[in-house]
N, C-alpha and C positions, 0 to 999 in steps of 0.2 A: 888542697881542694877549695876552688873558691866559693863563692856565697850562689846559692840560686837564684836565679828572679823568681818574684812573690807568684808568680803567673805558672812555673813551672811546677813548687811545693806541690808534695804529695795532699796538703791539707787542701789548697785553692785546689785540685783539681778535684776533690774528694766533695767538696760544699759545689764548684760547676754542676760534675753529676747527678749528687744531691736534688739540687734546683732545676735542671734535665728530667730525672726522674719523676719530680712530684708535679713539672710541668706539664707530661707527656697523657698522664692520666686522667691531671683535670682538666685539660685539653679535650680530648677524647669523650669523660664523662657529662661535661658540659655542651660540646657539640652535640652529641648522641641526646642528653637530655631534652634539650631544645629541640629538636628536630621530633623527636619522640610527642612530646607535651604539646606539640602548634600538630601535628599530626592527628595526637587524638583528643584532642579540642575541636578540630574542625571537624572531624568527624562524628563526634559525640553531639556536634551542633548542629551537624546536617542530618543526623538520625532525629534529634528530637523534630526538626522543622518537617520532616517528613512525617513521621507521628503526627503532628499537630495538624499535619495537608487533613491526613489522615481523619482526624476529628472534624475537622472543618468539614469536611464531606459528609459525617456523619450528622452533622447539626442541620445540614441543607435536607437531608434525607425526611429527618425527624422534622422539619419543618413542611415539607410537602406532606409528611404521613399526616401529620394533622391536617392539613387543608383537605387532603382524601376522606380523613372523618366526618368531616364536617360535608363533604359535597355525596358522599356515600347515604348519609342522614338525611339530607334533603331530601336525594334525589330520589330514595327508599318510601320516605313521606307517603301517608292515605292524602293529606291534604294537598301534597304538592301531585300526586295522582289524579285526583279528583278536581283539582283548578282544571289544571290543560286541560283533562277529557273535556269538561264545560267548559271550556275557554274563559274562565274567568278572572279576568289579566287583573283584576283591584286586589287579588288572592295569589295571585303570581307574584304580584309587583309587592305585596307584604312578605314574601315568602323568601324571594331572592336579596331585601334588606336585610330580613333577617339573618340569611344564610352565611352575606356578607358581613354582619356584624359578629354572630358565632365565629365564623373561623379569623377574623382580623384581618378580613381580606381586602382587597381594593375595590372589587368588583363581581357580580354575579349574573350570568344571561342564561336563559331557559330559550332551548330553542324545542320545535317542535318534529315531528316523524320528517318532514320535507329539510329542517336543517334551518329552519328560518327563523329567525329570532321574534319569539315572541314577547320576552319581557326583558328588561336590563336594568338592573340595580341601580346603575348613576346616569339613567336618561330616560327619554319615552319614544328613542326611534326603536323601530320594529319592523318586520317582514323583510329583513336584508340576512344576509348571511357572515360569518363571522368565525374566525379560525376553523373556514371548511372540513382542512384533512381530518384535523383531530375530532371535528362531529359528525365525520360521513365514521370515522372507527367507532363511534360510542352509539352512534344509529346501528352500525353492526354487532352491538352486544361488547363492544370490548371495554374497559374502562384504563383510564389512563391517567398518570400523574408523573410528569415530567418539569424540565423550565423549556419555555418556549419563546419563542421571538415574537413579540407585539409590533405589528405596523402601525405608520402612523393612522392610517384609516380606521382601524382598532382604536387606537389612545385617544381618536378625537369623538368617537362612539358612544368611547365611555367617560369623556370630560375629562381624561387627564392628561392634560399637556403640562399642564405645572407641575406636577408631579413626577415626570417623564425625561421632561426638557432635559438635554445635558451639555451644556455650553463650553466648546474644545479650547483648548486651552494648548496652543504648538510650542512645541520646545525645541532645542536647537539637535534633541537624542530621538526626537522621533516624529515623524507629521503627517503621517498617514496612517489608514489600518485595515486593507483589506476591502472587499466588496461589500460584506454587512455594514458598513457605515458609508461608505463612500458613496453606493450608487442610491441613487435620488433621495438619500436622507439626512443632508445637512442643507441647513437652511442658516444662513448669516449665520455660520459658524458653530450651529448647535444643531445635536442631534435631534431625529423624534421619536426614533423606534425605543422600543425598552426591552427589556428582559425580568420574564415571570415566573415567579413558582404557580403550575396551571394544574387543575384536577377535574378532571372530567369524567361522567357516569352518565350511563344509558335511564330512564327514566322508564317502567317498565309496569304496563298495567297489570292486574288483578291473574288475569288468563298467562302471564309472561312477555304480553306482545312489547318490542318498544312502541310507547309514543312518544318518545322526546327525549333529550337529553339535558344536563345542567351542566355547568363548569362556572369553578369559583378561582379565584387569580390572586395571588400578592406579587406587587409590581415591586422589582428591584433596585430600579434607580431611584438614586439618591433615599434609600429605606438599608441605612446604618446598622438596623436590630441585630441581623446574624455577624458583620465583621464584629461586630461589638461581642459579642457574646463570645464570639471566637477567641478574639482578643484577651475578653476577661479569665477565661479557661485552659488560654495556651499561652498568656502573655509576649505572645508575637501580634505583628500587625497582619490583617489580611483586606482580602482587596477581591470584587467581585467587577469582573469586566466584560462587558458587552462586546463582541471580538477583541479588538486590541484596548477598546476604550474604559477608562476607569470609568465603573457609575455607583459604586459604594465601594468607599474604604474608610481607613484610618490612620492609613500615610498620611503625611501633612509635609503641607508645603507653603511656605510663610505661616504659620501657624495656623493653615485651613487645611481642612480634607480636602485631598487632591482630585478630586473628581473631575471628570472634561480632561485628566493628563495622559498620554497612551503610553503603554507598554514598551521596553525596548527593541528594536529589530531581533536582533538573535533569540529573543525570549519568543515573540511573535511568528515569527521562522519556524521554530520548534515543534512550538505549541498548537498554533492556530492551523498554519501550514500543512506542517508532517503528522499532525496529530498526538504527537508523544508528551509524554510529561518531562516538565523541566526542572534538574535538580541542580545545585548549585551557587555561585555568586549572579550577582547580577546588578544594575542601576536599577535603581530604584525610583522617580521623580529625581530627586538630584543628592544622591547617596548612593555606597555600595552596601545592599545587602548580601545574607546568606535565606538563601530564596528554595521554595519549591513550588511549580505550576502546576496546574492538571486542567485538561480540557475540558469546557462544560457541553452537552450533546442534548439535543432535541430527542423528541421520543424519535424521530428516526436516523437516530444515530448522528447526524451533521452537528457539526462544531459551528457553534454558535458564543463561545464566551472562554473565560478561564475562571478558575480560582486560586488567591497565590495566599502562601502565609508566608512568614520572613523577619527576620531580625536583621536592624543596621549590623554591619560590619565594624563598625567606627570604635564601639566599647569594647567588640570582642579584639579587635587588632591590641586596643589598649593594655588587657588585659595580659595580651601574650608577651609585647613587647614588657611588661611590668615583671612577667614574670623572667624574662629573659636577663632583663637588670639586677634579678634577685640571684641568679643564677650564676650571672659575669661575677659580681660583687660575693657571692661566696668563693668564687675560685677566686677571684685575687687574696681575697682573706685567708683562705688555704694554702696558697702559695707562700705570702708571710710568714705563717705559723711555720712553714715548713723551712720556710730561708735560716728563721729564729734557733729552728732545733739542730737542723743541719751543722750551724754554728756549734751549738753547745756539743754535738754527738762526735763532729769532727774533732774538736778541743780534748776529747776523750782516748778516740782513737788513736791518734798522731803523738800525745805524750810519753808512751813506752816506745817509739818507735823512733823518738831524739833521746833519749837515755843509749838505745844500740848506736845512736848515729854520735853521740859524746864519746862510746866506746872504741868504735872505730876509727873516730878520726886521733883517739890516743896510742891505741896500738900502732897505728898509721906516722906517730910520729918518732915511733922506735921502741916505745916504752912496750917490750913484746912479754912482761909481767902484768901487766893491766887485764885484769878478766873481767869480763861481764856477766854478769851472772843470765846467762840464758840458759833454761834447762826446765824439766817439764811442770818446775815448783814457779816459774818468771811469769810475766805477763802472758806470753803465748800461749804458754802450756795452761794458764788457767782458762785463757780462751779456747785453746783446744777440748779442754773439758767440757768449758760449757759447753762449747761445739757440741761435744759429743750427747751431752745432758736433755740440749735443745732438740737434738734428731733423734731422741730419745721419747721427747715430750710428742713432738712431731708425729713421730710413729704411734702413740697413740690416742695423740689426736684423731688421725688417719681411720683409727679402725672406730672410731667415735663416730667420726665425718660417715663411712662408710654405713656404721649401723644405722645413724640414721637416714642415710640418701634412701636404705632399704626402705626404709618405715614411710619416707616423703612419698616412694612411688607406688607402693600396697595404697598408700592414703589417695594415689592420685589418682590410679587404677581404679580406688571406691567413688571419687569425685565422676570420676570417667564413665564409670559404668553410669551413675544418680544420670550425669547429663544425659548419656544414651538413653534412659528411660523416659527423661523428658521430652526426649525427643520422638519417642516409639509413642509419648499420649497423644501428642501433636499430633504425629503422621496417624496417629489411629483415629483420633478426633477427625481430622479436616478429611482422610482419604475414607474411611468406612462410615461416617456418618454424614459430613456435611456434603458431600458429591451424591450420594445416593438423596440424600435430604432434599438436594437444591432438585434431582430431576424430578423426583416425587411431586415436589410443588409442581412442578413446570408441568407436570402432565395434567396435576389438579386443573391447573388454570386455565389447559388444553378445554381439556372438559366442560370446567364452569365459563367459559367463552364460547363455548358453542360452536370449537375448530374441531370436533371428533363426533359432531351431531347434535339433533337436539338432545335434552336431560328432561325427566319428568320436575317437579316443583320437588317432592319427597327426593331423589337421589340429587335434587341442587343442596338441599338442606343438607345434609349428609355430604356432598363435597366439601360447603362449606365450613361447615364444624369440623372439617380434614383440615382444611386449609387454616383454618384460624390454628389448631393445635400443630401443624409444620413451623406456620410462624413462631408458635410457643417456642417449639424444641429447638429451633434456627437461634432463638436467643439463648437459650440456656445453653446450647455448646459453646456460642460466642464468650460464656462468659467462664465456661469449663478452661474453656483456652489461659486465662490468666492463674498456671500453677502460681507463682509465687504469692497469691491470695489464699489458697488453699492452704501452702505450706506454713503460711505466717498466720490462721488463723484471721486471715483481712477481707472474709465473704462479704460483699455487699448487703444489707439485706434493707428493703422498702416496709415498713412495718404497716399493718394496718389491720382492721377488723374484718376476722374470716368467717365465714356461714360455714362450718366442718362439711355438714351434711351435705351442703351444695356441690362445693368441691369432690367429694368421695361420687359425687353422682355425675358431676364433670369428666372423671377421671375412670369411670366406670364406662361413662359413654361414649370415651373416643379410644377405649380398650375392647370394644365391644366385638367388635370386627373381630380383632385377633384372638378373644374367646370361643366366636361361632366356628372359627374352624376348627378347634380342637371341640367341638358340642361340650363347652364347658362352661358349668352353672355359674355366675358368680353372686354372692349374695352376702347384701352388708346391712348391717343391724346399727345406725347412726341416728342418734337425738340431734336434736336441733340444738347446739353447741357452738357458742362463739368464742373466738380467741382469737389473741394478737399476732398474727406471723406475717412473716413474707408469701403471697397469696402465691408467686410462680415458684419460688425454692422448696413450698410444702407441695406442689403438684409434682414438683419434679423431684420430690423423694416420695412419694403412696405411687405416682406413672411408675417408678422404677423396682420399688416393691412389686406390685401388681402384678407389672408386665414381666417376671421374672417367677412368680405363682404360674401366671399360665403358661409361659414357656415350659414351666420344671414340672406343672401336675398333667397325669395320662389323659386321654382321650376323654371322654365322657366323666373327669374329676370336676371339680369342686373347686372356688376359691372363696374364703369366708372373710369378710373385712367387718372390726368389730372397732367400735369407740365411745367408752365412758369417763365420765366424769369423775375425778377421783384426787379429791380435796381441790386443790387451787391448780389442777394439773388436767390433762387431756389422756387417757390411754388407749393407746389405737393399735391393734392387732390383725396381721394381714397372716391368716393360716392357709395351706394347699396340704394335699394330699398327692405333694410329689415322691421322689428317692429319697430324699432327705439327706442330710450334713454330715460326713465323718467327724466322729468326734473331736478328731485329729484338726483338725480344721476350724474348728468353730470359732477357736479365739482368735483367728488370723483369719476371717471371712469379710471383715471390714479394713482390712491390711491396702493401702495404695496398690495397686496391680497384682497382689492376689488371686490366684483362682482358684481352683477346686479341682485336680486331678482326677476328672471321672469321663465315660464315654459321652454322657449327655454335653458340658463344659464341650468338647471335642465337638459336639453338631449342632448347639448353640451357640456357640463362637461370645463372643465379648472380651474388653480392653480390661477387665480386672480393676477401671476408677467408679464403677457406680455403684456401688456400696459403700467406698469408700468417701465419695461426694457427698450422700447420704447421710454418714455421720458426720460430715464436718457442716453441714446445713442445720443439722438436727443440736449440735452440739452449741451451735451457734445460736440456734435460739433458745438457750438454756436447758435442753435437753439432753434426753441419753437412749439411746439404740441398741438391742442387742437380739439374740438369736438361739430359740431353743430349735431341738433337733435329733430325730431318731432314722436312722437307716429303716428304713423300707415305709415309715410312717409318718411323712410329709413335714415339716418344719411354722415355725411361730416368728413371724419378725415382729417383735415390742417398741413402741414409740411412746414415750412419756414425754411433751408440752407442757411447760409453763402455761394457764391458758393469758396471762398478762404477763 
């Protein structure tokens, strides 16, 4: 028998396989990995940049609300009444500095019933006219707050050119942008139009008549405040653009805000064009980010601008490639480790297996006395034992593995159901509250606009105090929406000093409505008591007390709201003389979706979280909630306050 080549050996084919096998998997695990990890990276970083569009729109929001406060103020004003009526512009002209100085604005004009301007914050022309559409709407009772597109005729009215100016800046990725800049508004290569946060109010004498209107302006170009702020809150960069043209951001380009630089074509396309939001990579000035756009729109609806937020690409590429070398360099070190053992394992295997092959080749030479001891005490036979020991182990591993796959999918089943129910607050939140919510407003404002008739002064009042507490509840379910605050006990809360009695009389009077139609008394026994709370999370746990008294008590009942003083604490008692609580229930009535298995529950309808909102508000501010209760004899919800 001659010699084998090294290449055939059962041992060299045994460490080939070996090395086959441990390469096949980290092959596999390492593609997969990567593909996996640069997959949900990018997505995890197009979610957040979306999020963060997201906030960016909500700061532009918050940033018009206030300008609407401040131009609502004015325009509300006996004194800014009482000027126009007398025409006394030295009282105009003090009124609309001021107006502009209150809300940090650029500029403020009072026009009068005809639309004509009779006073202007940064000038002394007058008797001309000035963003028409939007004052022939607020001469029609409408009030409005939107961004709006400033002409140059406008910018130079109000002295700001320097302010405005936006000086283009062509690059070799884009050098145009659309009709909003192009047609008659570049002058030696710089813009003059601008883009504004605008808030306009009808101006409305004594009797309701208009005489006039006001509108107060913050001009956007080159006024950094909001990308900044955006910035410091989302740590991405963002960028406010007058159609395609940059005129606030915090990209930089040679180490300047890139302002005067335009947008890319296929972003511009999208966005400005088709109207759509843009999500995605894109160039950025002269980088690739991960970007997302949204279109900015005038009060009538036309696209007039973008907003983008966005992080370079540049770290994030870095970061994957770093992780991808992490990645390579473990499989090759696993692969070693594995070359190394395969050595040692084969060295193992292959020695009883030249012991039979010494035997063989003796018998083979005649010597037909030569035994070997092969039999079920030799090397095999101990292998086959273990064999057998090992499928032994095996098998009950098996029933281990399987007991717990059970226990993994009962677990996942309970995970499954939790998520479903998350999803039922959601769907119950947005579809039963905030859709009913949104048209409620919308008919309010029908009304307090003057589209369904005139209103007397008393039923304006009365809409308005409607409308201010929609606003209220609009907030408090926006913030209902974030369970895992709830869950983690991570309620927001604004602290400040509360008038008890005021609020319970607040809360009393925008319940009021929904008592009269059940002809039911309500009546509260409140001292003038101050304490430290969250002024909207204590309304919106007594609103939901309350309004769950008059749901639950009969016709011509009774709801009694009680609060004293009681050491360094507040104790507040909201009694009816409804059905009242099975006792069965009581300690599960503040339970997360919970409800109460009775016919009333059944034509009352509710999602089973506002009681349970209640005690995590309540709990939150150092307190504790809970619930006495007699069948047929109406129920006590107890609230104790820290009142510091």
């Amino acid at each position: 028998m001659g010699k084998l080549p090294s290449i055939k050996k059962f041992g060299t084919k045994l460490t080939i396989y070996s090395i086959v096998v441990a390469l096949i998997p980290i092959l596999i695990l390492g593609i997969v990995s990567i593909n996996t990890i640069t997959k949900t990276m990018d997505e995890q970083a197009q979610e957040k940049i979306n999020s963060d569009l997201s906030t960016a729109e909500g700061f532009m929001e918050d940033q018009n609300d206030k300008l609407s406060t401040v131009c609502k103020y004015a325009s509300n004003s006996k004194d800014t009444i009482n000027a126009l009526k007398n025409d006394n512009i030295s009282k105009l002209k003090e009124i609309a500095l001021l107006t502009k100085k209150s809300g940090n604005a650029d500029f403020t004009t009072i026009f009068n019933s005809k639309g004509q301007v009779v006073v202007r914050s940064n000038s002394n022309i007058s008797n001309d006219t000035e963003l028409l559409p939007l004052v022939k709407k607020a001469l029609n009772g409408k009030s409005i707050s939107s961004i709006e597109l400033l002409n140059e005729d406008i910018i130079k009215k109000e002295n700001l050119e320097n302010k405005t100016r936006i000086e283009i800046i062509e690059s070799k990725n884009y050098k145009s942008s659309g009709n909003l800049i192009t047609n008659n508004s570049v002058k030696n290569k710089s813009v003059e139009k601008a883009l504004a946060l605008v808030s306009i109010n009808p101006i409305k004498d004594e009797n309701g008549h208009i005489i006039g209107a006001l509108i107060v302006s913050k001009v956007l170009n080159k006024d950094n405040y909001l990308v900044d702020k955006i910035k410091r809150d989302t740590k991405d960069t963002a960028t406010i653009f007058l159609d395609g043209l940059r005129i606030s951001t915090n990209v930089k380009e040679d180490n300047k805000r890139a302002i005067g630089t335009f947008v890319s074509e296929e972003v511009y396309n999208k966005v400005i064009k088709k109207g759509e939001t843009y999500y995605g990579k894109a160039f950025v000035v002269n980088n690739w980010y991960i970007t997302a756009y949204t279109p900015i729109k005038n009060s009538d609806g036309k696209i007039i601008g973008m907003l983008y937020v966005g992080m370079p690409e540049k770290p994030f590429i870095a970061l994957q490639n770093s992780i991808k070398n992490s990645i390579f360099g473990v499989g090759i070190l696993g692969l070693l480790i594995a070359l190394m053992v395969s050595f040692v394992i084969n060295d193992k295997i292959t020695k009883p297996l030249k012991e039979l092959k010494k035997g063989a080749r003796t018998i083979g030479k005649g010597n037909y006395n030569f035994r070997v001891n092969v039999n079920t005490n030799d090397e095999f036979g101990e292998l086959a034992k273990a064999f057998n020991k090992m499928a032994d182990e095996i098998r009950k591993s098996n029933e281990k593995l399987k007991k717990q796959a059970e226990e993994l999918e009962k677990s996942y089943n309970e995970l499954k159901e939790l998520d479903k129910l998350k999803s039922d607050i959601v769907a119950i939140v947005s579809h039963e509250l905030r859709t009913p919510l949104t048209s409620i407003k919308g008919y309010v404002e029908l009304v307090l606009d003057g589209t369904m008739g005139a209103i007397t002064e008393s039923q304006k009042k009365c809409l308005e105090i409607a409308n201010k507490n929609i606003d209220r509840l609009k907030r408090l379910i926006d913030n209902m929406l974030d369970l895992s605050k709830i869950e983690h006990g991570e309620l927001e809360m604004h602290m400040e000093e509360i008038n008890l009695k005021e609020l319970v009389e607040n809360v009393v009077d925008t319940l009021k409505p929904l008592a009269d139609e059940k002809n039911i008394n309500i009546i509260y026994k409140i001292n003038d008591i101050i304490m430290k709370g969250d002024k909207d999370r204590i309304t919106q746990v007594l609103t939901n007390l309350i309004e769950n008294a008059i749901k639950f008590s009969p016709v011509n009942g009774k709801v009694e709201i009680q609060a004293l003083k009681e050491g360094n604490s507040v104790h507040i008692k909201i009694i009816d003389n409804g059905p009242g609580i099975p006792k069965k229930d009581l300690d599960r009535i503040f339970d997360r979706f919970y409800q109460v298995d009775s016919p009333e529950k059944r034509i009352k309808g509710g999602s089973g979280l506002g009681l349970a909102v209640c005690k995590s508000i309540i709990e939150t501010h150092g307190g504790t909630i809970w619930v006495e209760s007699k069948l047929g004899s109406g129920s006590v919800f107890h609230i104790i306050i820290p009142i510091n």
